[in-house]
C-alpha positions in Angstrom: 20.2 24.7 13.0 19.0 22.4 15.3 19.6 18.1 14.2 17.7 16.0 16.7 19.0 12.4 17.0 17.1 9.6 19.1 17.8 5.6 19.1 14.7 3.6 18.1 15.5 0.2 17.9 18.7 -0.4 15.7 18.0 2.7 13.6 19.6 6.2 14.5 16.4 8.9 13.9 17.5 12.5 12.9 14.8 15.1 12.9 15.2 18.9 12.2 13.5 21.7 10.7 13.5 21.4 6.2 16.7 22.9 4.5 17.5 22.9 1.1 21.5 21.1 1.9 20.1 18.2 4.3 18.8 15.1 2.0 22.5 15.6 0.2 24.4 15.9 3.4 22.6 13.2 5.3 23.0 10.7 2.3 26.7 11.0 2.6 25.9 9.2 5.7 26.5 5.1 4.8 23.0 3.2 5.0 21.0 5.8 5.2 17.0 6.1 5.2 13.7 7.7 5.1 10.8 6.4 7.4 7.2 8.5 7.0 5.5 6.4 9.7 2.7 8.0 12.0 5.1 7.2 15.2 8.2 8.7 13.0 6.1 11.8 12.1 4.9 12.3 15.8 8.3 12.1 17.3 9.9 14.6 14.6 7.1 16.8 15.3 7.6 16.8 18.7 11.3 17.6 19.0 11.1 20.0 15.9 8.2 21.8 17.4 7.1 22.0 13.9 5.7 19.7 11.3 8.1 17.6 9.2 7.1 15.1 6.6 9.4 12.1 8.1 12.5 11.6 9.4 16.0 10.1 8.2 17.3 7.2 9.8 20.9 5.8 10.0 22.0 2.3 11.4 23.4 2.5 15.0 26.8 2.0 15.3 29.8 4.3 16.2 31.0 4.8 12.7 27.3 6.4 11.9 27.7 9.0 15.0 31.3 10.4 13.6 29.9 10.5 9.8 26.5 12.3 11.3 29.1 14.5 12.7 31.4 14.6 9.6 28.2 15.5 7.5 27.0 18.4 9.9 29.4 20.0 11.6 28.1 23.2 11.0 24.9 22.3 13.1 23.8 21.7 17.0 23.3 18.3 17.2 20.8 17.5 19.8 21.4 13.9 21.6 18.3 12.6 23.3 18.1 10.1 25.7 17.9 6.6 24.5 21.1 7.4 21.7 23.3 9.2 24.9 22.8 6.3 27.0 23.5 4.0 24.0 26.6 6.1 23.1 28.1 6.2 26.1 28.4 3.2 26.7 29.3 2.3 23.1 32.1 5.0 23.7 33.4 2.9 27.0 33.1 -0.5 25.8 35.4 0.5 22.8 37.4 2.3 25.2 38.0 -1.1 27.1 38.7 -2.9 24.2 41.8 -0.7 23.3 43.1 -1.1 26.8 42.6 -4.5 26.1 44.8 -4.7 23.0 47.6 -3.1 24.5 47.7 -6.2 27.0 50.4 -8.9 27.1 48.9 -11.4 28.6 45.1 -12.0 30.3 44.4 -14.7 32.9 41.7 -17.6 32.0 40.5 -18.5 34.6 37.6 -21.0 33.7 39.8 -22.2 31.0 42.3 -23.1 33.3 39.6 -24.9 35.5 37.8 -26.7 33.0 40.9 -27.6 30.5 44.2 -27.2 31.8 46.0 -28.3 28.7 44.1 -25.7 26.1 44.9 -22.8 29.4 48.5 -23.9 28.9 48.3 -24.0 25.2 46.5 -20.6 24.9 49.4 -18.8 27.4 52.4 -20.1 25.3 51.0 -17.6 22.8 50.0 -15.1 25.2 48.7 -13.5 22.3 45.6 -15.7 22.4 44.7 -14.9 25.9 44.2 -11.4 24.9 42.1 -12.5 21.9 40.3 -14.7 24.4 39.6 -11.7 26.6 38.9 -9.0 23.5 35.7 -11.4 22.1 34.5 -12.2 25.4 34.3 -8.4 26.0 33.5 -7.5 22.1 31.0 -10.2 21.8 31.0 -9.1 17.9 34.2 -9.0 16.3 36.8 -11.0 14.2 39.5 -13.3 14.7 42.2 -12.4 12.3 45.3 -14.0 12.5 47.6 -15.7 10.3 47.1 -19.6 9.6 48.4 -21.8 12.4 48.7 -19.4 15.2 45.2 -20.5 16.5 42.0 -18.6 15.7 39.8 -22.1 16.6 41.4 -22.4 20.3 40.6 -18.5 20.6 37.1 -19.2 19.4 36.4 -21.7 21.4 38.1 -20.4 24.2 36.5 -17.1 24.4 33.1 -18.9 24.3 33.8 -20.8 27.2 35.8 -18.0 29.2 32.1 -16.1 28.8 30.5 -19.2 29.9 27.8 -19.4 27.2 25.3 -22.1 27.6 23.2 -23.8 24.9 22.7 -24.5 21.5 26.1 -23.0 19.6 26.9 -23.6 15.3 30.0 -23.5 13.8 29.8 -23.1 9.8 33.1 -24.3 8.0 34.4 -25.7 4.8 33.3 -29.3 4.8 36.7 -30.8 5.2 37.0 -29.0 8.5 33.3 -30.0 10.0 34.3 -33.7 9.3 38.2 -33.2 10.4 39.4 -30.2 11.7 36.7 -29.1 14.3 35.8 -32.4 15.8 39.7 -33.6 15.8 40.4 -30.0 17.8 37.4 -30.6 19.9 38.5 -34.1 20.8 42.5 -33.0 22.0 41.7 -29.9 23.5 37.7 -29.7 25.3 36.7 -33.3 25.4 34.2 -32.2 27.3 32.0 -30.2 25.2 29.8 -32.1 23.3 29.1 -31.8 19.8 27.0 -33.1 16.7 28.6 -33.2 13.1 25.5 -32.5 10.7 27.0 -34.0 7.2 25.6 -36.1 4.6 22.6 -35.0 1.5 19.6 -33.3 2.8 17.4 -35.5 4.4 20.1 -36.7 6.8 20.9 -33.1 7.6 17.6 -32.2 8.1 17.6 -35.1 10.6 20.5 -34.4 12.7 18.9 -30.7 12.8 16.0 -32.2 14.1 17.7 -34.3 16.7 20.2 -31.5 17.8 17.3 -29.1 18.3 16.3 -31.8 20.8 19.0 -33.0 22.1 20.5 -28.9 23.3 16.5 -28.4 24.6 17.1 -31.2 27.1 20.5 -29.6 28.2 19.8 -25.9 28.2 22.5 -25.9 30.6 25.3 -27.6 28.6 27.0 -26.2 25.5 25.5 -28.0 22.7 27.7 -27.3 19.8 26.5 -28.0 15.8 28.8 -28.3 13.2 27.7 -27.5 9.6 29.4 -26.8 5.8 29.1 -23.2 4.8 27.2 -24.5 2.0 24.1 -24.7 4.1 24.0 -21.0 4.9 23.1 -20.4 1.9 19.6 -18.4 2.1 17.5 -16.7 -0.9 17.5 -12.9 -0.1 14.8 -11.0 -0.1 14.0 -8.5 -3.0 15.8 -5.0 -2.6 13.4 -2.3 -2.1 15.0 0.3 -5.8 16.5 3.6 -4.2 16.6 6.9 -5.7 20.0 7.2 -7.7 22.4 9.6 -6.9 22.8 11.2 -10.4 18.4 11.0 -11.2 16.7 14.3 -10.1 13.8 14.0 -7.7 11.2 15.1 -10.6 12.1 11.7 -12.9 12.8 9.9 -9.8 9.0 10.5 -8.7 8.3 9.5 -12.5 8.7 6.3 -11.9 9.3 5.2 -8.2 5.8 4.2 -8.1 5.8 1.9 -10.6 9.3 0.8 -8.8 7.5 0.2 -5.3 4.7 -2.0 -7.4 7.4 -4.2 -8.7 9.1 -4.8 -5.1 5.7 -5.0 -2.9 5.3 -8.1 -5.9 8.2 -9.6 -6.2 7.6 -9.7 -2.4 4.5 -10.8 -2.2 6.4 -14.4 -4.6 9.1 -14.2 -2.1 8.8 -17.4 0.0 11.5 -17.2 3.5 10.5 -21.0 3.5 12.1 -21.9 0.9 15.5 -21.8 2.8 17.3 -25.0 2.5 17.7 -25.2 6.5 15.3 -23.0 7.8 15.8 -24.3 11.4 19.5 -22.7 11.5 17.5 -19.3 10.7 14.4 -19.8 13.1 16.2 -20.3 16.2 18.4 -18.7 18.3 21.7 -19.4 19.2 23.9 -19.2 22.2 26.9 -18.3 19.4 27.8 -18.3 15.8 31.3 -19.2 14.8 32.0 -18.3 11.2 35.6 -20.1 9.9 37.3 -19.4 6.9 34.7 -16.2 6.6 36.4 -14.8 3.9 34.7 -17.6 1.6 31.0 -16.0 3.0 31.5 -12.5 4.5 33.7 -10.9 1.7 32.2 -9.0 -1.3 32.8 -6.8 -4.4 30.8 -3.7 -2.4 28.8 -3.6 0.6 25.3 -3.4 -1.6 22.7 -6.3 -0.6 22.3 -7.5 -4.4 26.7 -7.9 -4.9 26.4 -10.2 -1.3 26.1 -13.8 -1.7 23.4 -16.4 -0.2 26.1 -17.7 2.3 26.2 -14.1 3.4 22.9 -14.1 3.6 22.4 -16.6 5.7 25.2 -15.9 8.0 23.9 -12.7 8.8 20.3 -13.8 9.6 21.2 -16.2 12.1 19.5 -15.2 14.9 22.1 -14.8 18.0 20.7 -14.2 21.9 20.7 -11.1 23.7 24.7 -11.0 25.1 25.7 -13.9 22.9 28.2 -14.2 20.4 29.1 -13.6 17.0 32.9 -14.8 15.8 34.1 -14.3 11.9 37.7 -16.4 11.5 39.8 -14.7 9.3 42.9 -15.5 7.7 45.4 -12.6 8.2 46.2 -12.1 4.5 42.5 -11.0 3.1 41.3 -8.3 0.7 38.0 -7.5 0.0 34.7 -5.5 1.4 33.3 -7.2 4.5 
């Protein structure tokens, strides 16, 4: 039988003709979904060359192309065009990034030119000049070494090597925002500048205000914000009730009306404003540098209701096209990310 995938925004689509094994199968697949939509229906349709009632859809990354694969390996998988060009170049970026791993050393160029001292610093650990290099190239990834052997300098270095321009945020604990980052920032790039947002609310809200103003008249600077975790923190929306594994699809269509009733309300009372800092969620951002991420990132499961509001937040700030996304980790971590 015949699976049709197609990449439609960040969702993977799978269409294919109805068999008795495929919802099981293709809910073995992590974060899957079910979308009904005229547009979804048309496309299925289309591809099928037969009607279908909706099609599943999966989140796109790798991971969901080997479980697809995993899940149906006794079916022709069609790849259409929009997932194959996505894929294969998915497929060679992670390609690079293993080369890049197996590296010694990796020249820094603009570091070198801009700060001598952090180039030197960052190639007596040549270590770091690969990490430099593998979240330039990554632009999503963490920074997980042990404490003391530099995660900031890569952090910062990598932005720079990229050459990012404009607003950039770094959440930490508050003892680093007032301390760590600004002392770091003041030994090794004295030339960035940067804004310490500290204080109760109405003083944050200010230097939000003013930051927002002050990277707008220098779109062609770094502008870098430093803020306490604590102000991620962002109410999440209500979860939308799935049907459970072990409930049969005759009591699951019992009740998963009156389910959908209770979500479209709860909803409807669901206010985004409400966020303590909504200008760290309504713009964008050059970069995001999460430190100490374990104390945001790390949960009991990967289920929406078990994350917390830090989490939240972190994950809804909004980051440019080609920009950059850095988690610091300490080495020594357990938990589900």
């Amino acid at each position: 039988m015949d699976l049709h995938l197609e990449l439609q925004g960040n969702r993977i689509w799978m269409a294919c003709r109805l068999r008795g094994d495929i919802p099981d199968r293709a809910k073995e697949v992590v974060g899957w979904g079910w979308t009904d939509t005229k547009k979804a229906k048309a496309w299925g349709q289309e591809v099928v060359g037969n009607y279908v009632a909706g099609v599943w859809t999966f989140p796109m990354n790798f991971r969901t192309c080997l479980d697809l694969r995993a899940a149906f390996p006794d079916c022709n998988i069609v790849i259409h065009p929009n997932l194959k060009k996505w894929a294969t170049a998915e497929r060679d970026r992670r390609a690079d990034l293993a080369r890049i791993r197996n590296l010694e050393s990796v020249p820094t160029p603009r570091i070198a030119k801009l700060y001598p001292r952090l180039d030197a610093a960052i190639h007596k650990r040549p270590f770091q000049s690969v990490g430099v290099e593998f979240a330039k190239r990554a632009r999503y990834c963490v920074i997980g070494d042990q404490p003391g052997l530099g995660k900031t300098l890569e952090a910062v270095g990598a932005i720079i090597e990229t050459d990012l321009r404009g607003p950039i945020v770094v959440a930490a604990p508050a003892t680093a925002v007032v301390s760590t980052w600004p002392d770091e920032f003041d030994a090794w790039v004295p030339g960035e500048e940067y804004a310490v947002c500290e204080g109760d609310k109405e003083w944050r809200q200010k230097v939000l205000h003013d930051f927002w103003v002050w990277a707008k008249a220098r779109p062609e600077e770094r502008s870098w914000l430093f803020i306490n975790l604590e102000m991620l923190q962002n109410d999440r929306p209500p979860v939308r009730k799935r049907k459970p594994k072990a409930m049969s699809d005759e009591d699951w269509a019992a009740v998963a009306d009156e389910y959908e009733a209770e979500w479209e309300a709860s909803m409807e009372e669901w206010d985004a404003e409400k966020r303590r800092h909504p200008e760290l969620f309504d713009r964008m951002w050059s970069a995001v540098i999460i430190d100490e991420s374990q104390r945001v990132l790390l949960a009991k499961s990967s289920l929406t209701k078990d994350q917390s509001q830090q989490r939240s937040g972190a994950q809804n700030l909004l980051v440019r096209p080609n920009g950059m996304k850095l988690a610091l980790l300490p080495k020594k971590t357990r938990g589900a990310a």
